[in-house]
C-alpha positions in Angstrom: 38.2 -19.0 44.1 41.9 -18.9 44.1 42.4 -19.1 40.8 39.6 -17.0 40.0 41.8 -14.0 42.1 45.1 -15.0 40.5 43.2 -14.6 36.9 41.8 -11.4 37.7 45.5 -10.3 38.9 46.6 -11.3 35.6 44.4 -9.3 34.2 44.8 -6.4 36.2 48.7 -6.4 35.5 48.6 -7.0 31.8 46.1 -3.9 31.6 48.8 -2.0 33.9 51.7 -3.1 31.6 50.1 -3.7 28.3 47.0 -1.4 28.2 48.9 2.0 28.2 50.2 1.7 25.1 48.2 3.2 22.2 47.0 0.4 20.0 47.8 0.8 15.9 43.9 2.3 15.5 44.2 4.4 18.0 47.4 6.2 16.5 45.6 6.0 12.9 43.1 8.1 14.5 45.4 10.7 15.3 47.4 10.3 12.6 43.9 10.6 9.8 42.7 13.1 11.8 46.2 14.9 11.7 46.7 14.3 8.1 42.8 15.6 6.8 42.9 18.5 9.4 46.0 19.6 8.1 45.2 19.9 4.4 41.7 21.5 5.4 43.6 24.1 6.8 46.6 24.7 4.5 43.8 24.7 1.8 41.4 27.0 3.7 44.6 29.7 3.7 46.1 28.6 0.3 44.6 31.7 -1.6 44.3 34.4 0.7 45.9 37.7 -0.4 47.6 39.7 2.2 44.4 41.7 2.7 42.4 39.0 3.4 45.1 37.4 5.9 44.9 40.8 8.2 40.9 41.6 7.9 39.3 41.9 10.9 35.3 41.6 10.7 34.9 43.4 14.2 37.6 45.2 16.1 37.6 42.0 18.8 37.4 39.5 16.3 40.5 37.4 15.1 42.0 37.8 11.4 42.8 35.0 9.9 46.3 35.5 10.6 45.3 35.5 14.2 43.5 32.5 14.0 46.0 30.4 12.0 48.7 31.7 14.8 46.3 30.3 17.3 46.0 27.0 15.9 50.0 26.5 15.4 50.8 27.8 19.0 48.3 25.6 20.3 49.4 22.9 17.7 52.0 22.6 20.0 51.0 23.5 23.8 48.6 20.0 23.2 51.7 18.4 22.3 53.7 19.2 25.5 50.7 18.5 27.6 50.6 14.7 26.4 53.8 14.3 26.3 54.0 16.2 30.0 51.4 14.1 31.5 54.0 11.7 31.5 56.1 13.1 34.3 52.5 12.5 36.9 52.0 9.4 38.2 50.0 6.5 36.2 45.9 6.9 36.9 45.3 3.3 36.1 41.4 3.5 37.8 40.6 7.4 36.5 41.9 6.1 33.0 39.4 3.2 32.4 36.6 5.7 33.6 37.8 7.7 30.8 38.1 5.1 27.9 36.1 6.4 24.8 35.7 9.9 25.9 37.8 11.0 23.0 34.8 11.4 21.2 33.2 13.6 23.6 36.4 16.1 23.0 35.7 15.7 19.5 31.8 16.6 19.6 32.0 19.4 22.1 35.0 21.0 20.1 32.9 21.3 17.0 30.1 23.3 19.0 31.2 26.9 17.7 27.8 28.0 19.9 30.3 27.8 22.7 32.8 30.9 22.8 36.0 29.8 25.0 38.8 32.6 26.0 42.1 31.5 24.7 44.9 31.6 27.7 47.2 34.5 27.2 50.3 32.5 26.0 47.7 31.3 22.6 46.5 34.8 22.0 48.0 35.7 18.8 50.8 38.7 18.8 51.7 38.8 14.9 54.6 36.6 16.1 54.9 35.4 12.3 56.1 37.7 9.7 54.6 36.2 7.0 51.7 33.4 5.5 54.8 31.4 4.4 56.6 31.8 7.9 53.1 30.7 9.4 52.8 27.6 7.2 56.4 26.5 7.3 56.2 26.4 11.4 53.0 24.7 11.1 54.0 22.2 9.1 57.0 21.6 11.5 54.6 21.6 14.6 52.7 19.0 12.8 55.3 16.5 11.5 56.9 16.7 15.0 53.3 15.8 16.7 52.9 12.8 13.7 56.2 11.6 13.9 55.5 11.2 18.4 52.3 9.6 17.6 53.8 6.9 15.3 57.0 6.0 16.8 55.7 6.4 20.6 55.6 3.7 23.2 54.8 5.7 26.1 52.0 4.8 28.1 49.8 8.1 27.2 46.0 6.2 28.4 47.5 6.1 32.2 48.4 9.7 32.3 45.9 11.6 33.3 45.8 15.4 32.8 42.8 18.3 33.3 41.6 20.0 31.0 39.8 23.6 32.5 36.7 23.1 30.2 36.8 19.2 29.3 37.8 17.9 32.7 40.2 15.2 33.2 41.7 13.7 29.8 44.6 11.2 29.4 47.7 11.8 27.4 46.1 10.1 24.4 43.1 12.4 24.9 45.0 15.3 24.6 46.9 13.9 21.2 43.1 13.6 19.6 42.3 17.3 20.9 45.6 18.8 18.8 43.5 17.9 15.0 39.7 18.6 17.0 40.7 22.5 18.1 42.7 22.6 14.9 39.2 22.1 13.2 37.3 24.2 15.4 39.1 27.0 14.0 39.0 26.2 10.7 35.2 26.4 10.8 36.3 29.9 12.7 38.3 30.7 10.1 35.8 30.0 7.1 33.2 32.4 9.2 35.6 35.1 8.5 35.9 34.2 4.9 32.2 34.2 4.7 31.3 37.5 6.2 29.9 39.9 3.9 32.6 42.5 4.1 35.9 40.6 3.5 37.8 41.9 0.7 38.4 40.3 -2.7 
């Protein structure tokens, strides 16, 4: 019995110590998710004219300017929240309830069926000047987020954090969410591309 308790102990404080750390496929998830949202999107925006970039299908409905300002602000709120989570107190418990849920975030962002209003500080306010200025500040947001992801040894699956839709998520959770919203918005952004009236 005794040793069966010290073994267990063992156990429980090399999951403590050890277990926090992403493992090297869990940051190539990130980083392949990273990596193919990021040329989806560059590629989605690649061709459109000025016209295009400011068409609005409805007077409520995003541009896709607006939505590729959305994507880089929140490109880098996700970032901060992961890297924010830090600062709380390890969740050891809450986090080995919420081992694999990454690909929960990853399903229920595709849903497009599911309109969510983006927090006032991600609403888009034309705070680029141009495509170029857009795509130079995403790409900057993104190398940032890749480089954290590769070189990091912080303990992101202890580090628990809500989310006000997805419910609690740890640190690592949040990295996955940055490419899965990114994608959501691509598939927003080729809806607006699709509608019957946007220029040529």
């Amino acid at each position: 019995m005794k040793k069966m308790l010290l073994a267990l102990g063992f156990f429980c404080w090399a999951l403590t110590v050890y277990g926090q750390k992403l493992t090297i496929d869990e940051k190539n998830l990130v980083l392949e998710m990273l990596n193919k949202n990021g040329d989806r999107f560059l590629a989605a925006i690649e061709h459109v004219s000025d016209v295009q970039w400011t068409f609005k299908a409805t007077p409520d409905s995003w541009s896709v300017a607006e939505i590729s300002e959305h994507i880089v602000l929140s490109d880098g709120l996700l970032l901060s929240i992961a890297q924010r989570s830090l600062i709380s107190e390890a969740e050891t418990a809450k986090s080995i309830e919420l081992q694999g849920k990454e690909a929960e975030v990853i399903n229920k962002l595709k849903d497009r069926t599911y309109k969510a209003q983006a927090p006032e500080s991600l609403k888009p306010s034309n705070r680029f000047t141009t495509k170029a200025e857009l795509i130079e500040a995403f790409k900057a947001t993104r190398e940032r987020t890749a480089h954290y992801v590769r070189t990091t040894n912080d303990p992101l699956k202890d580090h628990v954090t809500p989310h006000p839709l997805l419910g609690d998520l740890t640190a690592y959770q949040w990295l996955v969410m940055i490419p899965a919203h990114a994608n959501r918005h691509v598939d927003q952004l080729d809806e607006v591309k699709s509608t019957k009236d946007f220029p040529f």
